[in-house]
C-alpha positions as CSV (number, residue, x, y, z in Angstrom):
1,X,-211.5,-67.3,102.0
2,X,-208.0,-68.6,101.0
3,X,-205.3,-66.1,102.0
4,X,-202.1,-67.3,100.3
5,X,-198.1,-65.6,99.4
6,X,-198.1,-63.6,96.5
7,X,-195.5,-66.7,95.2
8,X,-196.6,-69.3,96.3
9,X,-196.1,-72.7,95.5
10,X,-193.5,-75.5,97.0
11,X,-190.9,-73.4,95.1
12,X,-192.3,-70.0,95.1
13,X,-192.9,-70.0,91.3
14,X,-196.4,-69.8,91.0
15,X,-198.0,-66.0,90.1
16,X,-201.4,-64.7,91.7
17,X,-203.4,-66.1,89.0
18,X,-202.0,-69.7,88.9
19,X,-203.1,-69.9,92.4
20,X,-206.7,-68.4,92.3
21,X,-206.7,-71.9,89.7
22,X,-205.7,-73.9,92.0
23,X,-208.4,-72.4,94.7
24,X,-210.6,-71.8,92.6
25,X,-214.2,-71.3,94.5
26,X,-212.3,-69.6,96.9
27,X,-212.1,-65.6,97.5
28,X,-208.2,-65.7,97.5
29,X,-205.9,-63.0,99.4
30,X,-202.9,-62.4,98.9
31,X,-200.6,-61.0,101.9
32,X,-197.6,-61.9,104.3
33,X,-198.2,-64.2,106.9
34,X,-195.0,-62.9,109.0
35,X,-196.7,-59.5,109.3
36,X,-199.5,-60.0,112.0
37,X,-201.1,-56.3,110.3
38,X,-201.2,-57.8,107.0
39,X,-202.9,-61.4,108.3
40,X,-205.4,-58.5,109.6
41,X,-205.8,-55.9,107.2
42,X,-205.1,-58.3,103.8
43,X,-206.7,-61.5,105.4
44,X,-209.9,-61.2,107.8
45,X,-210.6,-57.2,106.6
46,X,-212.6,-57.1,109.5
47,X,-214.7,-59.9,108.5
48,X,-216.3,-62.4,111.1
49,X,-215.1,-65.9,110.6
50,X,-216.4,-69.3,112.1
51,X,-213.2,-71.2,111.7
52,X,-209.3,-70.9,110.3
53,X,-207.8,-73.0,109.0
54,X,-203.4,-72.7,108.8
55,X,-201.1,-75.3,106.9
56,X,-198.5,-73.3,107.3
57,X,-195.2,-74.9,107.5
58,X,-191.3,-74.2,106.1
59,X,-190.1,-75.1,103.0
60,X,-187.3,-76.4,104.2
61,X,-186.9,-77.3,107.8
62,X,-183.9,-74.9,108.3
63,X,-183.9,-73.9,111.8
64,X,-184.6,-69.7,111.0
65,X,-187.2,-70.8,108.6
66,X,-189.0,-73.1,110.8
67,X,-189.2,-71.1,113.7
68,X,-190.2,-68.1,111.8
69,X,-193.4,-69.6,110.3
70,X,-194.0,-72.8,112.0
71,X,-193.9,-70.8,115.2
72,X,-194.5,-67.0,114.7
73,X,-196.1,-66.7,111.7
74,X,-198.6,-69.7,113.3
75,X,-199.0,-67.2,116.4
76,X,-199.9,-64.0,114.4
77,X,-203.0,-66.0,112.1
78,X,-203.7,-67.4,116.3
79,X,-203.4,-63.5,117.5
80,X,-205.7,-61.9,115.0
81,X,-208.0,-64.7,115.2
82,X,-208.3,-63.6,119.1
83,X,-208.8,-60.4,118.3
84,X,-211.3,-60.9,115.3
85,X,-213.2,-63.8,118.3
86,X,-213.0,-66.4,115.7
87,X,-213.9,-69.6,117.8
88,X,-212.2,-72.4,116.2
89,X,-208.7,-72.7,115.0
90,X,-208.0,-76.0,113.1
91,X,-204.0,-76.5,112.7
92,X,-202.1,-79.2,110.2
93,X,-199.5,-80.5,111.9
94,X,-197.4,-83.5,111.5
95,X,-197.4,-86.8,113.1
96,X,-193.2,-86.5,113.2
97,X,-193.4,-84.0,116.4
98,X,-194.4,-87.2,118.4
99,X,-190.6,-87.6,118.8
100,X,-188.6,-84.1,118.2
101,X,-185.4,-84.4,117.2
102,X,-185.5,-81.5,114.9
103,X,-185.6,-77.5,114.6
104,X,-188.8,-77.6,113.0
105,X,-190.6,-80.4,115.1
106,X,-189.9,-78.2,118.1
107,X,-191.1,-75.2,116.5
108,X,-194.6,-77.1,115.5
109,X,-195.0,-78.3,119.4
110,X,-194.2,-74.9,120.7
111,X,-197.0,-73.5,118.1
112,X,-199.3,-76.8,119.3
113,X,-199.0,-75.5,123.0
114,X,-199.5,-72.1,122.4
115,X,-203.0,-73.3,120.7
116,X,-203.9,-75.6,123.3
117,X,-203.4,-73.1,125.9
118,X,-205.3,-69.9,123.5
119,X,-208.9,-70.6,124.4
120,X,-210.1,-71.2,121.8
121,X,-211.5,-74.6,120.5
122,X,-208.7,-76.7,118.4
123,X,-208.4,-79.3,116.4
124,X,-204.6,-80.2,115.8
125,X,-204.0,-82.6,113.2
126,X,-201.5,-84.6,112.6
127,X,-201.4,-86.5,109.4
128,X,-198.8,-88.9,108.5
129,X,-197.0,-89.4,104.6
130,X,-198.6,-87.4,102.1
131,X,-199.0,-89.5,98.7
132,X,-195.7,-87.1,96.8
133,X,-193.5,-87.3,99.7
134,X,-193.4,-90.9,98.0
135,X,-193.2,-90.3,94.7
136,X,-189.7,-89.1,94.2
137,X,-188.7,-92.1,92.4
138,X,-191.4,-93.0,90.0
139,X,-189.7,-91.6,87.5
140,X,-186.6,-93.7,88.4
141,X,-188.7,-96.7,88.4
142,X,-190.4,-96.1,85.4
143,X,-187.2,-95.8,83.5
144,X,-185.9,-99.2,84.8
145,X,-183.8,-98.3,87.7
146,X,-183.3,-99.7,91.0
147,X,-185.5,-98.1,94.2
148,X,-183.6,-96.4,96.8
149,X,-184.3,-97.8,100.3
150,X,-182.2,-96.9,103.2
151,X,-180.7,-100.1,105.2
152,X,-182.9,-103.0,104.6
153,X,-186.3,-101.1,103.8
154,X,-188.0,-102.0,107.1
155,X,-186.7,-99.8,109.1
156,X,-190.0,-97.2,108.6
157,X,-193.5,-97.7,107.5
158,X,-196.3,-95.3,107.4
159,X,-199.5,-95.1,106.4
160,X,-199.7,-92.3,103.4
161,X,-202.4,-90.4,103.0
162,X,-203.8,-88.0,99.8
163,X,-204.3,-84.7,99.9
164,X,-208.1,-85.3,98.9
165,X,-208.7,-87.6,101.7
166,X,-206.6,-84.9,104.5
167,X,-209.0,-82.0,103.1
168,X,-211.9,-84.0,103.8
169,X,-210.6,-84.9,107.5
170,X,-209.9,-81.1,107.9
171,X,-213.1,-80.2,107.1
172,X,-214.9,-82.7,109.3
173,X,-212.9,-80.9,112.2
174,X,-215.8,-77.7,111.7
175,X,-218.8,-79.8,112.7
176,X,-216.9,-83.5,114.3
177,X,-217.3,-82.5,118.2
178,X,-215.1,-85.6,119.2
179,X,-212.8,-83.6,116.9
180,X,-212.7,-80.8,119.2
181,X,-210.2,-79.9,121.5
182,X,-208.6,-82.2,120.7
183,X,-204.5,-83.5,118.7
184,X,-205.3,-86.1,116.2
185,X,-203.3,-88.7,114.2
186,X,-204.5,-89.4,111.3
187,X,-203.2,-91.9,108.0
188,X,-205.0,-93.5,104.9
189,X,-206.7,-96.6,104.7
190,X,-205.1,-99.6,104.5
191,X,-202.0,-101.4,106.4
192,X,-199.1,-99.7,106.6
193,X,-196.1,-99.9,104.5
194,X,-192.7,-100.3,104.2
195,X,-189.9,-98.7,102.1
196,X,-189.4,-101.9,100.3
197,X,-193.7,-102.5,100.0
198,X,-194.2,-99.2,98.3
199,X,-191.2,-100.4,96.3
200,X,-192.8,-103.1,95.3
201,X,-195.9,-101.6,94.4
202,X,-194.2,-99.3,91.8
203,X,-192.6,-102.0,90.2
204,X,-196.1,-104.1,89.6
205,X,-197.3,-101.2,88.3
206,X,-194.5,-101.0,86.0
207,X,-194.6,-103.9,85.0
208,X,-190.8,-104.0,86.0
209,X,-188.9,-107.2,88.3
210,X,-188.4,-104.9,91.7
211,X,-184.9,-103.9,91.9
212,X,-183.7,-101.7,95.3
213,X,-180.5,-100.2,96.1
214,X,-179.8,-101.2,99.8
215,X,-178.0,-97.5,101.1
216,X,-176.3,-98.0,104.9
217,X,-177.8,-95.7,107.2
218,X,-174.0,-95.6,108.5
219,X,-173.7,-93.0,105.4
220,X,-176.3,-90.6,106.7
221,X,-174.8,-90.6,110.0
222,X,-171.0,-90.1,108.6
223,X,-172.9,-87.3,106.5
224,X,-174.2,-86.0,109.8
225,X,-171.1,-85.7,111.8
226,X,-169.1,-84.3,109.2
227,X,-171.6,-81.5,108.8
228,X,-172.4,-80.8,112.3
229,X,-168.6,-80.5,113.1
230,X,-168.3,-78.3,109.8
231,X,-170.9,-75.9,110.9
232,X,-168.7,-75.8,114.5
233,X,-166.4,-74.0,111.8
234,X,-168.3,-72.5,109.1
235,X,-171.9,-70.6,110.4
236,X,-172.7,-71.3,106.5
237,X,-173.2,-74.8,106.9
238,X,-175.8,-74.9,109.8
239,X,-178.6,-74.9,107.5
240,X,-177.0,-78.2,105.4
241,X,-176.3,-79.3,108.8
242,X,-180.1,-79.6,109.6
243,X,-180.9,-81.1,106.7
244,X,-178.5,-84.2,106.8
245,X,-180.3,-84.4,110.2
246,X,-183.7,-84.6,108.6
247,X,-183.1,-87.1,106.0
248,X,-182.0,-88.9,109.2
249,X,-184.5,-88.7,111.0
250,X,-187.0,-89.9,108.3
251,X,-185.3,-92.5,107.1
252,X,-185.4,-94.2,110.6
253,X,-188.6,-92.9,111.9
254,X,-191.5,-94.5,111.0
255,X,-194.6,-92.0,110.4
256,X,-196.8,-94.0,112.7
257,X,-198.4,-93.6,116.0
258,X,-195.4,-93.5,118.6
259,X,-196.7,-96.1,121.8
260,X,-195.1,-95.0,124.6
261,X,-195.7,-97.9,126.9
262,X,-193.6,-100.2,124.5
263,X,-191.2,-97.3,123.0
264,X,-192.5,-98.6,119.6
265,X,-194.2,-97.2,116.6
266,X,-197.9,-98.7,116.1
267,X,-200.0,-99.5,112.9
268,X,-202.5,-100.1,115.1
269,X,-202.9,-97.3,116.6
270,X,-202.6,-95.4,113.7
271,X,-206.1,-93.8,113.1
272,X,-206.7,-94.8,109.0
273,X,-209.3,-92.4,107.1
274,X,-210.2,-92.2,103.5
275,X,-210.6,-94.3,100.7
276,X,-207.9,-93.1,97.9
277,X,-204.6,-95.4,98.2
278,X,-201.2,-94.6,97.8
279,X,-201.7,-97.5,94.7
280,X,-204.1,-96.1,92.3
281,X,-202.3,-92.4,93.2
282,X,-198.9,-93.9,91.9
283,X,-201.1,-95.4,88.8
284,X,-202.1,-92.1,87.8
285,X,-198.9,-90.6,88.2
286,X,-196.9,-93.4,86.1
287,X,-199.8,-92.9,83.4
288,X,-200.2,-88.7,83.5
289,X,-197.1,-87.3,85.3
290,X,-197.8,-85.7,89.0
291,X,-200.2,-83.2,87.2
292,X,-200.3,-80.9,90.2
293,X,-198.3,-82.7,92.5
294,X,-195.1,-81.3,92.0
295,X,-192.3,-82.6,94.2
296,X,-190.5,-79.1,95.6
297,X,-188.3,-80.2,98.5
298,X,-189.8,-84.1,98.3
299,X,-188.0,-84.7,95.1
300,X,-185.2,-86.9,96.8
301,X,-186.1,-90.5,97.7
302,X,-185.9,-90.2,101.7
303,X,-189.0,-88.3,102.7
304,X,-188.2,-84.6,103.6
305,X,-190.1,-82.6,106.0
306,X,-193.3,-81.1,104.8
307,X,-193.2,-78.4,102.5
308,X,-195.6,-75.5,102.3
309,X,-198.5,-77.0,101.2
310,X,-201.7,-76.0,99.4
311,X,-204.5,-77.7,100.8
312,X,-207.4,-78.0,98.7
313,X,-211.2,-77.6,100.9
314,X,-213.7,-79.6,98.9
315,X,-216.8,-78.7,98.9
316,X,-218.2,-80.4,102.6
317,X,-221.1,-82.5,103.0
318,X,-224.7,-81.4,104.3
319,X,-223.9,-80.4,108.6
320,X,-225.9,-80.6,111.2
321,X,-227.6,-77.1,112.1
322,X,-225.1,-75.9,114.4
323,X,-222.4,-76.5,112.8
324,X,-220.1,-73.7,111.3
325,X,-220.6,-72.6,107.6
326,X,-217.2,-74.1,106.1
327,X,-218.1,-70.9,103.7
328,X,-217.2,-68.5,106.5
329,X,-213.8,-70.0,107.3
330,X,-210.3,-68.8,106.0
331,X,-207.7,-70.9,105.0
332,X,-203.9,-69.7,105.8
């Protein structure tokens, strides 16, 4: 079971039918995830469930928006769940709450505790890129332009990850004990890159000399002040505020494991899963267009913060026999 908005979408354009197409195999439902009646009357109908499933998240990281689904609507799927005694709750997170610095970070780790502490077994994951929070310039690339990089382009690396090989890791959570109980990093295979590396790889693929515009971070934090002090003045401009602070924050913040003991980011550390690479994804996007990738808020070449996303279950291997059916989960 997929229970989804009525609009749903990265924009909130896409109608009931488009996104029974993009679940398809799914029974879809459609309902409001900030009404904790609707999660129960629309959603689990008084159905018995072996697992849910919520990647949930804002739109747009604005601090009313963030707290209202990253936290509450996150705590009404977890409430009915308790009530419906659905023993597993399996939560996509994000790899940025390592270090919050931001409305919605602190929304996701308030959510992360409240699971933790729910009784119920968890798996909280915590991916890193996804594959079209890099893509915002493939177009500009493809037309001959110069690739955006903020400071020198080694100031962040990550280690991206597809949507195909996230879905899979999501679904090994039902029958993966070590999964269990337990917050997990996760990234795609490979090393991980830099601004200026993924650069580089989108102009080989072009068949283009790599060209980057070098942007001073010292802009973002002019950008910054000016808008924090504004919203001092002007309520209006709170929400702009938070976003200067967001392209910040990810265009110095690498999307790696944070080490502690060394107050550094680590590759190394940085769990890799999958096989699809960021590579052959930007292949098929310079040959076909993002053919269901669409950018929403990522269409900017700083990496926003995740948008609501559609994760697509395939179909899970053979499990074990006492795992749970991933047919009787539900997907928020």
């Amino acid at each position: 079971v997929a229970f989804a908005r009525r609009r749903a979408g990265a924009r909130g354009d896409e109608d009931e039918a488009t996104t029974r197409q993009r679940l398809r195999g799914a029974d879809v439902r459609f309902g409001d995830v900030t009404s904790r009646e609707s999660i129960a009357c629309e959603a689990f109908r008084g159905e018995r469930f072996d697992a849910v499933f919520s990647c949930l998240a804002s739109r747009n990281g604005a601090p009313g928006d963030a707290w209202a689904i990253e936290r509450d609507a996150n705590l009404n799927v977890l409430r009915v769940a308790q009530d419906a005694a659905v023993p597993h709750f399996v939560l996509l997170s994000a790899i940025c709450v390592q270090r919050p610095k931001l409305e919605f970070q602190r929304a996701k780790l308030e959510f992360e505790r409240h699971l933790a502490a729910s009784g119920l077994t968890y798996s909280i994951v915590r991916p890193t890129a996804f594959f079209k929070s890099l893509a915002g310039q493939v177009d500009k690339v493809k037309e001959g332009k110069p690739f955006s990089v903020f400071g020198d382009g080694e100031l962040t690396a990550c280690k991206p990850i597809s949507d195909r090989d996230l879905s899979r890791f999501l679904a090994d959570c039902l029958h993966d004990r070590t999964k269990h109980d337990a917050i997990l990093p996760i990234g795609g295979p490979g090393p991980a890159l830099t601004p200026n590396a993924i650069g580089r790889i989108l102009f080989d693929l072009a068949g283009r000399p790599p060209r980057f515009r070098r942007v001073p971070v010292a802009v973002l934090d002019l950008v910054v002040a000016l808008l924090r002090f504004g919203a001092k003045l002007l309520p209006t401009l709170r929400d702009p505020a938070e976003t200067a602070c967001i392209l910040r924050y990810y265009a110095t913040e690498s999307m790696l494991v944070f080490d502690h003991s060394i107050d550094a980011y680590s590759a190394d550390d940085t769990p890799s899963y999958g096989q699809d690479t960021l590579r052959a994804f930007f292949a098929h996007v310079l040959e076909r267009g993002l053919d269901g990738h669409e950018l929403g808020a990522h269409a900017v070449f700083a990496k926003p913060p995740p948008a609501s996303t559609d994760i697509h279950v395939d179909p899970a291997p053979p499990t074990p026999p006492y795992a749970p059916d991933p047919r009787n989960s539900l997907l928020v």
